[in-house]
C-alpha positions as CSV (number, residue, x, y, z in Angstrom):
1,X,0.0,0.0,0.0
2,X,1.2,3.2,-0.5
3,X,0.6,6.4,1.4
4,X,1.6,9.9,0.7
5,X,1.6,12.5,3.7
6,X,2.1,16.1,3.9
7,X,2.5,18.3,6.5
8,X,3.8,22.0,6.9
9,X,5.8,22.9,10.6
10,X,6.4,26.5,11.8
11,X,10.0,26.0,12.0
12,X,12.9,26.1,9.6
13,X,14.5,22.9,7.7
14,X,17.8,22.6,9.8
15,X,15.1,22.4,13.0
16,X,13.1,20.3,11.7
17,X,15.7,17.8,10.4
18,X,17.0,18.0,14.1
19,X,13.8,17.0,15.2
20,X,13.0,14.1,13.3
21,X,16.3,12.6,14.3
22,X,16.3,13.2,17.8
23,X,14.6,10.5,20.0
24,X,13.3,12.5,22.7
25,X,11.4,14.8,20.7
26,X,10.1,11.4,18.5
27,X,9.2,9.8,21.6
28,X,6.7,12.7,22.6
29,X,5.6,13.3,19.7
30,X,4.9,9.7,17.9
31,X,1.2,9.3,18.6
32,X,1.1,6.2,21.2
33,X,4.7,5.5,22.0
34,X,5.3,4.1,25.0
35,X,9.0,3.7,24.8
36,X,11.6,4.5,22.4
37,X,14.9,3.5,22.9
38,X,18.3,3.8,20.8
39,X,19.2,0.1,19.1
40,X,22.4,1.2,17.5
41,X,23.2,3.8,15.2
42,X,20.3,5.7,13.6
43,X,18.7,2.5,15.1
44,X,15.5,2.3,17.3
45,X,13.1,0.0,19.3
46,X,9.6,0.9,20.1
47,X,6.6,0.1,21.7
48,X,3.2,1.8,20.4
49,X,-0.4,1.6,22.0
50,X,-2.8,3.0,19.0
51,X,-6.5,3.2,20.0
52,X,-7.7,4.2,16.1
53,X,-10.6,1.8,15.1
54,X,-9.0,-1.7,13.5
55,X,-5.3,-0.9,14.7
56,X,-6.3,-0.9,17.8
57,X,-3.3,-2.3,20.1
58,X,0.1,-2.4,21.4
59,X,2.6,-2.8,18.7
60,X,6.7,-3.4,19.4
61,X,8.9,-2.2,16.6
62,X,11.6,-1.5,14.9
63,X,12.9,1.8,12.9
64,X,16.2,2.7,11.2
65,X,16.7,6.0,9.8
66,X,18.9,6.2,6.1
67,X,20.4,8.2,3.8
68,X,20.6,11.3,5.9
69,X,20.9,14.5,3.7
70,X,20.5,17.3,6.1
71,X,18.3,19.4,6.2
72,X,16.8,18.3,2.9
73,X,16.0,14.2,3.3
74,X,16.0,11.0,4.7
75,X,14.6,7.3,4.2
76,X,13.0,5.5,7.8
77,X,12.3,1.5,7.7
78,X,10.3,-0.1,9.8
79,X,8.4,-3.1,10.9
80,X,6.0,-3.7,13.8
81,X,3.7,-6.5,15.0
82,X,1.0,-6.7,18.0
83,X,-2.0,-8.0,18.5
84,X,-3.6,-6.7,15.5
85,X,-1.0,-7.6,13.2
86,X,1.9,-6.5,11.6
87,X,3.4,-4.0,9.2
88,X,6.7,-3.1,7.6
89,X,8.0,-0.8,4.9
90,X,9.8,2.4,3.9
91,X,9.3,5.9,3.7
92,X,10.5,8.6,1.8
93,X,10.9,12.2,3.9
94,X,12.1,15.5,2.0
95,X,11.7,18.4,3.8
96,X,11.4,21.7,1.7
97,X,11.9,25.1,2.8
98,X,8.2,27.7,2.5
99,X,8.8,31.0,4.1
100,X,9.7,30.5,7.6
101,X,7.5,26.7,7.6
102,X,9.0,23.9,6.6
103,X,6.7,21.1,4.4
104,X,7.2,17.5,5.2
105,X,6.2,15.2,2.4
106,X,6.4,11.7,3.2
107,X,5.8,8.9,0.5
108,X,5.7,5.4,2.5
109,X,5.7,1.6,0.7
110,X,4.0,-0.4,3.8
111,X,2.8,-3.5,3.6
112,X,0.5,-4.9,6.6
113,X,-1.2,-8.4,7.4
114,X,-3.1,-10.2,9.7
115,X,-6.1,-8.0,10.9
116,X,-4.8,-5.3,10.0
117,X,-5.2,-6.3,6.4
118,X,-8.6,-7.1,7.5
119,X,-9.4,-4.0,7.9
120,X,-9.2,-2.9,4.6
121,X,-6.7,-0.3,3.1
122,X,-9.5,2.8,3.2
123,X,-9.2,2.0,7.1
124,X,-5.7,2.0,7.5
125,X,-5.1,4.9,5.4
126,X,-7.5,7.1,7.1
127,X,-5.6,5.5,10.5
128,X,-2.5,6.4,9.4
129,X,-3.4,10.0,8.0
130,X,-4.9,10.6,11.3
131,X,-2.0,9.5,13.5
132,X,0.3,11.5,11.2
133,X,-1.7,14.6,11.7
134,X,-1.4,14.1,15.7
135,X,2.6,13.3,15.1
136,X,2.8,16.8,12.9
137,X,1.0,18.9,15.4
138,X,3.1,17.5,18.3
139,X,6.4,18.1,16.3
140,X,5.1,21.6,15.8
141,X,4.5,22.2,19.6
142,X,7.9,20.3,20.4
143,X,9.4,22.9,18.1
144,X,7.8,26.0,19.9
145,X,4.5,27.0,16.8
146,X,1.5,25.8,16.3
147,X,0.2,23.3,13.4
C-alpha cells in the first residue's frame, strides 16, 4: 500500500531535520509510543499503544533512519507486529523550505497483514493519515508554533 503525507511545521528545515532525528522529541511526539529506545546507530526499538478503530493495540517495533541529507532528506524502515497484526516498509521524507515553515512530504511503501489487512486499506489509510496529523501537530509544539 502506498501512502503519501504532507504536512507544513512553523520552523525552519535545519530544526526540523534535528527534530525528526532526535529520539526525545520522536518519543513525545509519535502518537502512542510508549518507549523509544536507541538500538544502534540511527537505530531504534519501540513500543506503540494506537487506539484508532481496527489498529487498535500495542505494537513493538523496529525503525532505522537512512540516507541522511540534512536538512533536505532521509529514508525511515520499519516493521512492527501486535496483537492486530503487523506492518513493515519504507518511507520517503524531503523536507522543503516555505517562508519561515518547513513542508514534510512523506511517500511510505508499507505493507501490513493479519487483521490489519482485514481491515481494509481505506481503514488503514485514514488511521494512518490521522496518527500522522497528531505526530505533525506534536512536532510543531515540540518545536515552539503551532500546526
Amino acid at each position: 500500500m502506498k501512502l503519501a503525507i504532507s504536512s507544513l511545521v512553523p520552523a525552519p528545515c535545519e530544526r526540523v531535520f534535528a527534530a525528526l532525528v532526535d529520539p526525545e522529541i520522536l518519543r513525545r511526539s509519535i502518537p502512542g509510543c510508549e518507549s523509544l529506545s536507541t538500538a544502534g546507530p540511527d537505530a531504534y526499538e519501540a513500543v506503540l499503544k494506537i487506539g484508532v478503530a481496527g489498529l487498535k493495540g500495542t505494537y513493538a517495533g523496529k525503525a532505522a533512519i537512512h540516507d541522511q541529507r540534512p536538512p533536505d532528506s532521509l529514508t525511515l524502515t520499519f516493521e512492527g507486529k501486535g496483537g492486530p497484526g503487523f506492518l513493515r516498509g519504507s518511507a520517503a521524507i524531503a523536507l522543503s523550505a516555505e517562508g519561515e515553515t518547513t513542508r514534510i512530504a512523506c511517500d511510505a511503501d508499507v505493507q501490513v497483514g493479519g487483521l490489519i489487512a482485514a481491515v481494509g486499506s481505506r481503514l488503514v489509510d485514514a488511521a494512518a493519515k490521522k496518527l500522522a496529523g497528531d505526530f505533525f501537530r506534536q512536532l510543531s509544539r515540540e518545536l515552539g508554533g503551532q500546526a
